[in-house]
C-alpha positions, 0 to 999 in steps of 0.5 A, a space after each residue: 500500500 502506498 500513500 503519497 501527499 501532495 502539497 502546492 507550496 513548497 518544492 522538494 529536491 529529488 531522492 535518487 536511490 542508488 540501493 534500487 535494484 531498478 535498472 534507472 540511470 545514474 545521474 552524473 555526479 557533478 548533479 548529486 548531493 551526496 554530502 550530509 551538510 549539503 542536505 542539512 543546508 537546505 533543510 532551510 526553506 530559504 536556502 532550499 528555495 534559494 537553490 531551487 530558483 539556481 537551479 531552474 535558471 542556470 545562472 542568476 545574481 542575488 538579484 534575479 534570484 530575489 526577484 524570482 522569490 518576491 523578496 529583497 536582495 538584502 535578505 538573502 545574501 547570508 544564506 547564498 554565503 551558506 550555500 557557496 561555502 558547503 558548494 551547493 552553489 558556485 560563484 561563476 564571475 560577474 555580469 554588468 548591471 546598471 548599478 554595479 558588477 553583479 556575482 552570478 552564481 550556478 549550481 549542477 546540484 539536482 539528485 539528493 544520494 540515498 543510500 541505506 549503507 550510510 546512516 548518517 546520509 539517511 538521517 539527514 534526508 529525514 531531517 530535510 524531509 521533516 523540515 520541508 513538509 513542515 514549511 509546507 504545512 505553515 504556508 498551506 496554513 496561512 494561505 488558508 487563513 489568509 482568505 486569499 486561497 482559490 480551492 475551486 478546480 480548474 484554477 485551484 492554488 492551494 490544496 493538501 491531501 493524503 490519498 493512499 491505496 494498493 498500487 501494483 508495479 503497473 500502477 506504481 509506475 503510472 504514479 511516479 510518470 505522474 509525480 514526474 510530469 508535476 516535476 517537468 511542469 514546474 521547471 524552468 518557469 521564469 517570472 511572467 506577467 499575470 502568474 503566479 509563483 507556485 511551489 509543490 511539495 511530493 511525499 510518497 512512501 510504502 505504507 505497507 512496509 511501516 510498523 
């Protein structure tokens, strides 16, 4: 039996497991995360999210990465520190602005390494996982409190739910084509007039096997 939770407000990274016996393919290493402090560093809603937006653009200044998550440069110059010094993001040189040369910075860093032969690897993702869903379920809270949620379908923008069900191996893949094309759908979405930023949280897990 599996169940998974779906939230619309917070973005996880992807858990790779390396222990499958699947034949999926290794991502690259320069693309994981195999560094139990790197994980812990994002067990910060801010730096996680800072790194996500990295990510999705390829490169940006603490500007455009401020502007991505509707916030102030200012407020994010100490977690881009954090991130830079564990090399979760790399200072790739300077671009001209009109004010001043601007830092850009990168990242590769996609695929979160799980494997059960590394306790201390495994204790982190939980912690990351904890702290993930926990901000998740602070922002479902207050966009609910707030009055502003739109819960009708199709144009709904906050939900939360926890389906669980048997699932055979057909099924089971079906889901993860689904989780997948959720993935695929938020990626690389740059700041648009008229849209709004959305942001999703993916938790499944087999629930059959959990005494």
């Amino acid at each position: 039996m599996y169940g998974i939770i779906l939230h619309l407000l917070q973005f996880a990274n992807i858990f790779y497991d390396y222990s499958s016996l699947m034949p999926f393919k290794r991502p690259p290493d320069e693309e994981t995360i195999d560094s139990p402090e790197q994980i812990r560093t994002l067990c910060s809603p801010m730096r996680h999210e800072i790194h996500q937006v990295v990510l999705s653009q390829g490169e940006a200044s603490v500007r455009e990465i401020a502007e991505q998550m509707g916030r102030k440069p200012a407020s994010l110059y100490r977690h881009i520190d954090q991130l830079v010094e564990v090399g979760l993001l790399i200072e790739m040189g300077t671009k001209s602005t009109a004010r001043r040369d601007a830092k850009v910075y990168s990242t590769k860093l996609e695929f979160m390494r799980y494997s059960p032969r590394k306790p201390e690897m495994s204790k982190a993702l939980g912690e990351f996982t904890r702290s993930s869903l926990k901000d998740t379920g602070l922002k479902i809270t207050k966009s609910i409190e707030s009055g502003t949620a739109i819960l009708p379908v199709p144009l709904r923008d906050t939900y939360i739910g926890s389906p669980a069900g048997w699932l055979d191996e057909s099924e089971l893949a079906q889901l993860n084509e689904h989780i997948d094309a959720i993935i695929e759908l938020m990626a690389d979405k740059p700041r648009k007039p008229d849209a709004k930023r959305m942001a999703i949280s993916v938790g499944l897990y087999c629930a059959s096997s959990l005494k």
